[in-house]
N, C-alpha and C positions, 0 to 999 in steps of 0.2 A: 943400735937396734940389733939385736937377735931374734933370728928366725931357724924353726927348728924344724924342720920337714920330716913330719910322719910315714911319708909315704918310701923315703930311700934306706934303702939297705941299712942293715945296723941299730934301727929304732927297735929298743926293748921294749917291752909289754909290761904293766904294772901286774908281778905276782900276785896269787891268790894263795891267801888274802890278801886284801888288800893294808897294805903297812897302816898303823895306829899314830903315826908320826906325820903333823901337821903341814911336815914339808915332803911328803909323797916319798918317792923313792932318791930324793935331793938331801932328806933328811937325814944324813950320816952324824957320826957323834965323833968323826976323825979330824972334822971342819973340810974335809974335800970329799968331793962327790963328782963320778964321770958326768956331764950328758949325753941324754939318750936322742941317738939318730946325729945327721950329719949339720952341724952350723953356720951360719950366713952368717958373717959381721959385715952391718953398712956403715957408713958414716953419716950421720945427719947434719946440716949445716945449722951451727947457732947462732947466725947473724942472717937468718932467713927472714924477710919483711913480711908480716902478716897480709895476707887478702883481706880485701875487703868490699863493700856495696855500699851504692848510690840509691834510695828511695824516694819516690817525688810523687804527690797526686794533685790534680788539677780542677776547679771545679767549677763551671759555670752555671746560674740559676740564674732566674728572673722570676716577679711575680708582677702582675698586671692588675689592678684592685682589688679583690680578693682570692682573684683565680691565680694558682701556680702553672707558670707555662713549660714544656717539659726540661729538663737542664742535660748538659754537658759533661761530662765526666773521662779524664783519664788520669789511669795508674799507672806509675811505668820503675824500673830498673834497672839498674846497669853493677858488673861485677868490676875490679879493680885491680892489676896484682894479680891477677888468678894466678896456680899453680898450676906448669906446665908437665 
């Protein structure tokens, strides 16, 4: 992952005009190109176990000869894994 903070020192401004080349001011024809502003490299872990959720709904009813008597009802869930 890279992160490019706009806000620290050294972040250039895209000239006016604006370049006609689909890859901004990335787009050199030398195959290298600085970036602009100062860069973050993280690591991300590729054997990270996905999160996940529990969904459950519960449902009581009854009816009495033709009358419905009023029912019961619950929703509920839970997370798993979450990311800390």
């Amino acid at each position: 992952m890279i992160t490019i903070n706009p806000g620290d020192s050294g972040f250039t401004t895209i000239p006016a005009p604006p370049p006609t080349n689909n890859f901004g001011p990335l787009g050199g024809s030398s195959g290298t190109a600085l970036l602009p502003g100062l860069i973050n490299i993280r690591h991300i872990n590729e054997h990270i176990k996905n999160a996940y959720a529990h969904f459950w709904t519960l449902r009581f009813s009854m009816k009495f000869g033709t009358a419905r008597l009023p029912s019961l009802e619950y929703s509920g869930s839970a997370g798993r894994g979450l990311y800390t």
